[in-house]
C-alpha positions in Angstrom: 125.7 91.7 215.8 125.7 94.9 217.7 124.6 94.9 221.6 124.0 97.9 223.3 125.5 101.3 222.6 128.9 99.9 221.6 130.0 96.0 221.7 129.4 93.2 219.3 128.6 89.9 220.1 130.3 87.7 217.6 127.7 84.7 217.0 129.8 82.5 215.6 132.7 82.4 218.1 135.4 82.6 215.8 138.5 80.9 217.5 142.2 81.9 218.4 144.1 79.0 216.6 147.6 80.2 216.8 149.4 82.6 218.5 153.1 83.9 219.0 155.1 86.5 221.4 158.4 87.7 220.7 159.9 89.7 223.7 163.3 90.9 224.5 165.3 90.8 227.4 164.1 92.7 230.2 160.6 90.8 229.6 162.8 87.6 229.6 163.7 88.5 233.3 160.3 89.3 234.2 157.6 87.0 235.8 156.1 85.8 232.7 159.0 84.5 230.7 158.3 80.7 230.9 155.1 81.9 229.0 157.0 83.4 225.6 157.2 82.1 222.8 161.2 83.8 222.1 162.9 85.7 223.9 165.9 88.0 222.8 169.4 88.8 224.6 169.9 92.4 223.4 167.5 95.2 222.4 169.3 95.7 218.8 168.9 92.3 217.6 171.1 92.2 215.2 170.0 95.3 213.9 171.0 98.6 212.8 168.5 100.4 214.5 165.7 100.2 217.3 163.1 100.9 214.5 164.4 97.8 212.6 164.7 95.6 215.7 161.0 96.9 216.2 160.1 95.2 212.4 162.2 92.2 213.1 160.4 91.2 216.3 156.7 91.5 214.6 157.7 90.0 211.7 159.3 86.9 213.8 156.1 86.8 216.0 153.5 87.0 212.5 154.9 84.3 211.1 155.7 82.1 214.3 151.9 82.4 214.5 150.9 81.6 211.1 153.1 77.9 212.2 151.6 77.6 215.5 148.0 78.2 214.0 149.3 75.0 211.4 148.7 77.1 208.3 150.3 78.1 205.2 150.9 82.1 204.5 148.7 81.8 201.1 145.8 80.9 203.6 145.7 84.1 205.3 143.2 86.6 204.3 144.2 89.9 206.3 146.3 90.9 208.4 145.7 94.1 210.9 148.1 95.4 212.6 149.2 98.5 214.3 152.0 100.4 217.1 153.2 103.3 218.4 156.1 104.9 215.8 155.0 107.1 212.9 152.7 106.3 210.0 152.6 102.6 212.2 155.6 101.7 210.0 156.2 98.4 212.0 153.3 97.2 211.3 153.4 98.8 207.6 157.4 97.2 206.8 156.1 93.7 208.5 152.8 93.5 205.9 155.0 94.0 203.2 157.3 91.2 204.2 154.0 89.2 205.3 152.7 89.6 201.7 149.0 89.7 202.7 145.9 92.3 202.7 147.0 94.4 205.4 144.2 97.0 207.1 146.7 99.5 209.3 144.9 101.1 212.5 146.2 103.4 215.2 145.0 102.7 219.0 148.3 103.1 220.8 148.3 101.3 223.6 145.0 99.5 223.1 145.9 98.3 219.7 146.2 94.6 220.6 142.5 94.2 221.6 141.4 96.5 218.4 143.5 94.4 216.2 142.0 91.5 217.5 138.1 93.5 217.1 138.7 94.1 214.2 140.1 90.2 212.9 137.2 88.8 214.6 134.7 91.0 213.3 135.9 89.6 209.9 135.8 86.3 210.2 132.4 86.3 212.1 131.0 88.3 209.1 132.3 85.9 206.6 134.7 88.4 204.8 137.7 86.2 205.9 138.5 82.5 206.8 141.5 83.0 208.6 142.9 87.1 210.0 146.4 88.0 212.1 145.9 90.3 214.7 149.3 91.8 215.6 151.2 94.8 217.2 154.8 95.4 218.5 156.5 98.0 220.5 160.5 98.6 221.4 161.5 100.6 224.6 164.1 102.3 222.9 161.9 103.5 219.9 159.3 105.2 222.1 161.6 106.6 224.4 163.6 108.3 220.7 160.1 109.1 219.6 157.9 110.0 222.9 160.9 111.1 225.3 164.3 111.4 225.1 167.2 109.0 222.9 168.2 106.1 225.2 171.6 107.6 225.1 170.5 111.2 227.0 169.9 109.3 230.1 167.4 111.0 231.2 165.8 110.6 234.5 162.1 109.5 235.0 159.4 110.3 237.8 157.8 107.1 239.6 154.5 107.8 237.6 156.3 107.1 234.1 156.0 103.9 232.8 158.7 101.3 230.9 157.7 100.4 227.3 157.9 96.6 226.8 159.8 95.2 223.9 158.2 92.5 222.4 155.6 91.6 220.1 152.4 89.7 219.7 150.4 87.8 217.2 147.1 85.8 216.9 145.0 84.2 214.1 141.3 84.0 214.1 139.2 81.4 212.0 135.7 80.1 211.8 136.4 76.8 213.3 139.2 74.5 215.4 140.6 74.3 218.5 141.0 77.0 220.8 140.3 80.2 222.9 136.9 81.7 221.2 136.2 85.9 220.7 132.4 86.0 221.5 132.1 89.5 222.0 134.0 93.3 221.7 133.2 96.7 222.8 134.5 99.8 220.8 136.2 102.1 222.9 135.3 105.8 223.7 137.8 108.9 223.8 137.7 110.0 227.6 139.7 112.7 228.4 140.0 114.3 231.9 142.8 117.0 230.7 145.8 115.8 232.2 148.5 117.3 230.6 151.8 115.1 231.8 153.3 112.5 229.2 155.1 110.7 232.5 151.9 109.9 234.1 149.6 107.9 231.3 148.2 105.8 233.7 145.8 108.4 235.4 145.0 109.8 231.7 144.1 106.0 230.6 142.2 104.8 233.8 138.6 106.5 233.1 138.9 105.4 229.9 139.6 101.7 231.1 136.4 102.3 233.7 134.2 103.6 230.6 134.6 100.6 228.1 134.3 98.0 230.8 131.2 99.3 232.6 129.8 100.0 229.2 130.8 96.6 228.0 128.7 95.0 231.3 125.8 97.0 231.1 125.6 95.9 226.8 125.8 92.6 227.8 123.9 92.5 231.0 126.8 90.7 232.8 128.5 91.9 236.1 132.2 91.6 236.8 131.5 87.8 238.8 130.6 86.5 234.9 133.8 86.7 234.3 137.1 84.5 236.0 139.4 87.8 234.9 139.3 91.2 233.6 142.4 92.9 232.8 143.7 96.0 231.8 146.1 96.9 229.2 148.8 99.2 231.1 147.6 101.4 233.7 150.5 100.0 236.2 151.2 101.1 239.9 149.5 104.5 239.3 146.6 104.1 236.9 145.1 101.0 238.3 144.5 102.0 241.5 142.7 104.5 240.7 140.6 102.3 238.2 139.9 100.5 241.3 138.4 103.7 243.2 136.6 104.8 239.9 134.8 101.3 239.7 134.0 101.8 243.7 132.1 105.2 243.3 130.1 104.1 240.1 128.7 100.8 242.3 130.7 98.1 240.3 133.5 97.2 243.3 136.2 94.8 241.7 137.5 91.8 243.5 141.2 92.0 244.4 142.1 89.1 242.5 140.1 89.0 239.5 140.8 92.6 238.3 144.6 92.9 237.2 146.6 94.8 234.8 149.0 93.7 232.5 151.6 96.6 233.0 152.0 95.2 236.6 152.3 91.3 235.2 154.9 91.5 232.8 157.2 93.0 234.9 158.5 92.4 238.7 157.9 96.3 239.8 159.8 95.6 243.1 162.9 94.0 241.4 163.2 95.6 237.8 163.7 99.0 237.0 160.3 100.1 235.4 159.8 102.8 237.1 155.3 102.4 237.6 155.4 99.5 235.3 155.0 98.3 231.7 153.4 99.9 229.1 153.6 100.2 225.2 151.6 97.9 222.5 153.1 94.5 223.0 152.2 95.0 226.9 148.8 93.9 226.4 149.5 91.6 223.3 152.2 89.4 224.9 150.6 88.9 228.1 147.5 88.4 226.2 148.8 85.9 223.8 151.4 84.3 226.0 150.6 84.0 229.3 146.5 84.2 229.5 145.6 82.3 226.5 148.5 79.5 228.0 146.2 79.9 231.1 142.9 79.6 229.4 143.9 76.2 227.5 145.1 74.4 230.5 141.8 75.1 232.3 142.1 77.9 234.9 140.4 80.5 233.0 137.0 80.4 231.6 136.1 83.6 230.5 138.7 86.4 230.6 138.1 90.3 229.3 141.1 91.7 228.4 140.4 95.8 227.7 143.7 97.6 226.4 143.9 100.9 227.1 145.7 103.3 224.9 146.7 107.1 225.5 146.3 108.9 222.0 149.4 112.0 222.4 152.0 112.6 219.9 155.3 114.5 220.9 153.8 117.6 219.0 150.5 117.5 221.2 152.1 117.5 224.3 154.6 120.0 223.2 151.7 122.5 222.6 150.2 121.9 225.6 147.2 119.5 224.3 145.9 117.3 226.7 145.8 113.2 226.3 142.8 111.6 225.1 142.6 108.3 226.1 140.8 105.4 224.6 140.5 101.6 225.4 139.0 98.5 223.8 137.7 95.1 225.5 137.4 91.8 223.8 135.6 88.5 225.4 137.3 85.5 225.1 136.2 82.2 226.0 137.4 78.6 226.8 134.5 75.6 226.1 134.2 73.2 228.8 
């Protein structure tokens, strides 16, 4: 049911039963790597292009999930999906090897916690027993696409971020054992005209600040209700000034408790990502890897993971449009 202005509280807690995370290599040398499910030794793959070593690692993660979630592929109801390239054709190529009713949606960055919306909404509705939430993203694909081919070399300012090459997949049910979705709230575009498609993090960071204060004042919670909040990929640039945004509007965030996953996935003193990780699978793999690992052996409670997406296209940066911004938060919670 809907609470507030934009968030639903899902009443009957539909539950995370399986998830996967397919990363490749510079992930694999990162922090989190214990916490992947696979991890790959070169960014083609075995592949004959990024775009195609995109589709393989989604398609890996989907149905990795479907076995970790112990069920079969006829079982599943939907699937929704979404990333960064064109017409979301990793997502698109994946459901037609998947096989299943696919619902396609656009969020950039955010789209691992609007996937995951979206899946839970479904199942707490009753339109679906069991629903994938899944999203991918390849470095070298959104550098071709957003930037500049891998092969120019060109040089990047601290501000711009590293996409992170990986993918991530969950499936939601009515019942079993797991992490539970108990609530979502539905993004805003915020947009505070900054131009620069090296410096996302400032562009996303009011739009972080907007769902998550709108999120606690729908559910009458503060940030102490919850053991972590996190944001999708705002990195070394856009989450301190979340942090100061938070300040000024009264809602101070402890050190510890408020974290991004653009500066988790990645050692930002020891890899070269530039500000830090971004790109679909940011969120989604440290979502679905590390957290939910976290949440099941008992250190986490209650975590609010809000993915934060930056909505630019190479044409609307090209003619001078600014970037709207956009994120989504989802509730998850552990019993006991």
């Amino acid at each position: 049911m809907q609470v507030g202005r934009r968030t639903w509280q899902f009443a009957n807690r539909p539950v995370i039963i399986g998830t996967a995370t397919v990363v490749g290599p510079d992930e694999g040398e990162g922090p989190l790597a214990a916490d992947f499910d696979f991890i790959h030794d070169d960014l083609d793959m075995q592949e004959k292009s990024w775009e195609k070593a995109e589709r393989k690692l989604l398609e890996q993660a989907t149905q990795l999930a479907i076995v970790n979630a112990n069920i079969t592929q006829d079982q599943l109801n939907f699937f929704v999906g979404g990333d960064l390239l064109n017409q979301i054709i990793s997502n698109s190529f994946a459901a037609r090897t998947l096989g299943v009713p696919y619902i396609g949606v656009f969020g950039a960055c955010s789209t691992s916690m609007e996937t995951l919306a979206i899946a839970s909404l479904l199942v707490d509705s009753g339109n679906a027993n069991y629903a994938m939430a899944g999203t991918c993203s390849h470095n070298c694909t959104a550098e071709k696409q957003f930037r500049y081919p891998t092969e120019y070399g060109s040089q990047k300012p601290p501000t711009a971020q590293y996409t992170v090459t990986g993918a991530g997949a969950a499936v939601v049910a009515k019942k079993g054992k797991g992490p539970q979705v108990t609530a979502a709230t539905i993004g805003k575009i915020v947009d505070l005209g900054i131009t620069d498609p090296f410096n996302m993090g400032a562009a996303m960071a009011p739009a972080a600040v907007d769902t998550i204060l709108t999120h606690l004042k729908d559910l009458n919670r503060s940030p102490q209700d919850y053991d972590l909040i996190v944001t999708g990929d705002l990195a070394n640039v856009g989450h301190p000034i979340a942090k100061d945004l938070f300040k000024k509007h009264g809602v101070p965030m402890d050190e510890a408790n408020f974290q991004d996953c653009g500066l988790m996935v990645f050692d930002v003193e020891k890899q070269a990502v530039q500000a830090g990780g971004s790109g679909c699978a940011c969120s989604a793999v440290v979502t679905y890897g590390h957290i939910l690992k976290r949440m099941q052996k008992g250190e986490l409670r209650r975590v609010l993971i809000a993915a934060t997406g930056a909505l630019l296209s190479p044409l609307s940066y090209q003619q001078g449009e600014t970037i709207p911004s956009i994120a989504h938060a989802v509730t998850i919670e552990m019993e006991g």
